[in-house]
C-alpha positions as CSV (number, residue, x, y, z in Angstrom):
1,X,21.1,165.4,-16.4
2,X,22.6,166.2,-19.9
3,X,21.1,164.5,-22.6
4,X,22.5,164.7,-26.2
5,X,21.0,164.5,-29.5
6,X,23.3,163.6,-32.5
7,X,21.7,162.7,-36.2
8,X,23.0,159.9,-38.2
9,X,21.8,159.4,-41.7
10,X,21.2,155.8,-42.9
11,X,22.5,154.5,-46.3
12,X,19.7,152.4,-47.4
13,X,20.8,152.1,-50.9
14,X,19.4,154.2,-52.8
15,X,20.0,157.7,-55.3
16,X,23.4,159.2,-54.6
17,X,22.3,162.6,-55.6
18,X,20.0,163.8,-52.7
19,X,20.7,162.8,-49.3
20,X,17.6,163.3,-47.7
21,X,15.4,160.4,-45.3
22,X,12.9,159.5,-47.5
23,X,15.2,158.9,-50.4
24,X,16.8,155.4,-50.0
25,X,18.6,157.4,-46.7
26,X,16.7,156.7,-43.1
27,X,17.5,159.1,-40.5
28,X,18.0,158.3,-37.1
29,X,18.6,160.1,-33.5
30,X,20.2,159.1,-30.7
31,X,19.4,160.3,-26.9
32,X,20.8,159.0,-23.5
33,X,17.7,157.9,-21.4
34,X,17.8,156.6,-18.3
35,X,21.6,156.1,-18.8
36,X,21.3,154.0,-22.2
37,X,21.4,155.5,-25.5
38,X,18.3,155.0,-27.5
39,X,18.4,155.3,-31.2
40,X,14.8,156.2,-32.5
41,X,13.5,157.3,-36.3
42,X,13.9,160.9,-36.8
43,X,10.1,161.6,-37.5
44,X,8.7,159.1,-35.4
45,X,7.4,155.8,-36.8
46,X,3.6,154.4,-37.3
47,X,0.9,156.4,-35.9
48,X,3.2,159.2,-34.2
49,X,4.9,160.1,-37.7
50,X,1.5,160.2,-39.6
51,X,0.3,162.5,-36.6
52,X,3.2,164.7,-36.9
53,X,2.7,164.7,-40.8
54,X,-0.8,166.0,-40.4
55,X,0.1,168.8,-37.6
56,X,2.9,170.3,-40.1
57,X,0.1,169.9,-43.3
58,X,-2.4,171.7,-40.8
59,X,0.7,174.6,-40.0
60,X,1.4,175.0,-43.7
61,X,-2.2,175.4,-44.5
62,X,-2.8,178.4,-41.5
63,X,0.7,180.0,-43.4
64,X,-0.9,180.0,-46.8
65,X,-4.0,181.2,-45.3
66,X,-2.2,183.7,-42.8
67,X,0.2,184.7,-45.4
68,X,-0.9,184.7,-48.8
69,X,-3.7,186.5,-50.0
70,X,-4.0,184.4,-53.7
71,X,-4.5,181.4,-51.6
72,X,-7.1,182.8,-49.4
73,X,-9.0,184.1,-52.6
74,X,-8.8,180.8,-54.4
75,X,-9.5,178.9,-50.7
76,X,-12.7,180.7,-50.8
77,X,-13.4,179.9,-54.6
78,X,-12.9,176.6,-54.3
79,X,-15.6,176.6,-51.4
80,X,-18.3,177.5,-53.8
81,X,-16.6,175.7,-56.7
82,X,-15.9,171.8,-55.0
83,X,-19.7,172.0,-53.8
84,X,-20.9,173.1,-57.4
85,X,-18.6,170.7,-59.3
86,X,-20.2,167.7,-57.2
87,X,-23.7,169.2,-57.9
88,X,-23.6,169.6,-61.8
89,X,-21.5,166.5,-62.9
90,X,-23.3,164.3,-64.1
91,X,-20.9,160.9,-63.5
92,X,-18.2,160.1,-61.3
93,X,-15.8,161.1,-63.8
94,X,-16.8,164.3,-64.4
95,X,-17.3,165.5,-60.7
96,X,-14.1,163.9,-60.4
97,X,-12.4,166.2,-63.4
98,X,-14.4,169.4,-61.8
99,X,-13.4,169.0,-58.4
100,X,-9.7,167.9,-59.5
101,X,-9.1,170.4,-61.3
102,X,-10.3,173.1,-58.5
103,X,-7.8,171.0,-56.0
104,X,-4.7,171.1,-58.6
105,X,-5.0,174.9,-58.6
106,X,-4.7,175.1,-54.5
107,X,-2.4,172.8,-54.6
108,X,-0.1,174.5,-57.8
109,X,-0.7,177.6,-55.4
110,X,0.9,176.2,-52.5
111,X,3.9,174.9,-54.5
112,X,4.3,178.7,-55.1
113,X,4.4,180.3,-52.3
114,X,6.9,177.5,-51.0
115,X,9.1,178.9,-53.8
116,X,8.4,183.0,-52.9
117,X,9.2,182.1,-49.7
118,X,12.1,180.1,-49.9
119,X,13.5,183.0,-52.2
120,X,12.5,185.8,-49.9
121,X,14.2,183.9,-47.3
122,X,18.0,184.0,-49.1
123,X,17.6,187.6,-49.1
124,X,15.7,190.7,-50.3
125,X,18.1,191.8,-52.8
126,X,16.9,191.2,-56.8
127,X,18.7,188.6,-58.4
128,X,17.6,187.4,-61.8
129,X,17.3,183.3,-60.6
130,X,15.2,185.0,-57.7
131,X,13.6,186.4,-60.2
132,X,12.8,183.9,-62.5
133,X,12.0,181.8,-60.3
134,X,9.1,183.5,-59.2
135,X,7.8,184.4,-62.3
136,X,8.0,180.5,-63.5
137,X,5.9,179.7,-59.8
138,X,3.3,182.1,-61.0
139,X,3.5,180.7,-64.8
140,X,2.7,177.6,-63.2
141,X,-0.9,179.3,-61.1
142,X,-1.6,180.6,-64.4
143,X,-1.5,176.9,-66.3
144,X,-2.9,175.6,-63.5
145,X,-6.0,178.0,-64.0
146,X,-6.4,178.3,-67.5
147,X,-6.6,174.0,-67.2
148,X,-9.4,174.7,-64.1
149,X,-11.9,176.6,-66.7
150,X,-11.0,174.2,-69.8
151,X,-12.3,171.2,-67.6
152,X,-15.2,173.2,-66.5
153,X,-15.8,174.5,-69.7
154,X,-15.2,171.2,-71.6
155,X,-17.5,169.4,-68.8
156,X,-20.7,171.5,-68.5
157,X,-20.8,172.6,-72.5
């Protein structure tokens, strides 16, 4: 029985610029079962799309954490950190500040090896864009730690 898959993007009214589901743009699929062609949400829909978002969150976390070694190193800080923050704040807002600022790092650190490895993966040859953007990704890790000890320092002094 041959089935066949074809993808049909959805104009739901919304920005020109980007045509990606999500974005105004709904895409669909559409597979011959049982002789009639079902059209069904790309992603799933309800319960099976939030389950499919967590098992790829779950895969890009073991990446970072098979891949990266920053992310491991600040993974393992933020164990000791998220506990400690909770411990020595003194209201909700400040364990709130501590432990957010300790989450905005992992997450800043994420958003840059998503870059690195979108730009290893156009090729290994230097290219100044390549370049830069790297450097602006780890910019960011850097801003993202120097605001992680001004919180804590600004909260427990």
């Amino acid at each position: 029985m041959a089935a066949f898959l074809l993808l049909y993007i959805e104009d739901r009214g919304a920005c020109r610029k980007c045509q990606r589901p999500g974005n105004g743009f709904k895409a669909w699929k559409f597979q011959r079962k049982k002789g009639k062609i079902v059209k069904t949400q790309l992603n799933g829909q309800g319960l099976a799309r939030l389950l499919k978002a967590t098992q790829c969150t779950i895969k890009g976390l073991r990446a970072a954490w098979d891949n990266e070694a920053a992310f491991r190193q600040e993974a393992l800080g933020a164990l000791v950190l998220l506990p400690l923050g909770l411990w020595l704040g003194d209201s909700g807002v400040d364990r709130a500040l501590l432990g957010g600022s300790v989450l905005l790092l992992l997450l800043v650190e994420l958003l840059n090896s998503a870059i690195e490895a979108v730009v290893d993966r156009i090729g290994p040859e230097w290219h100044e864009l390549s370049g830069r953007a790297k450097d602006l990704g780890s910019a960011a890790v850097a801003c993202a730690m120097a605001l992680l000890c001004l919180v804590w320092l600004c909260v427990l002094l």
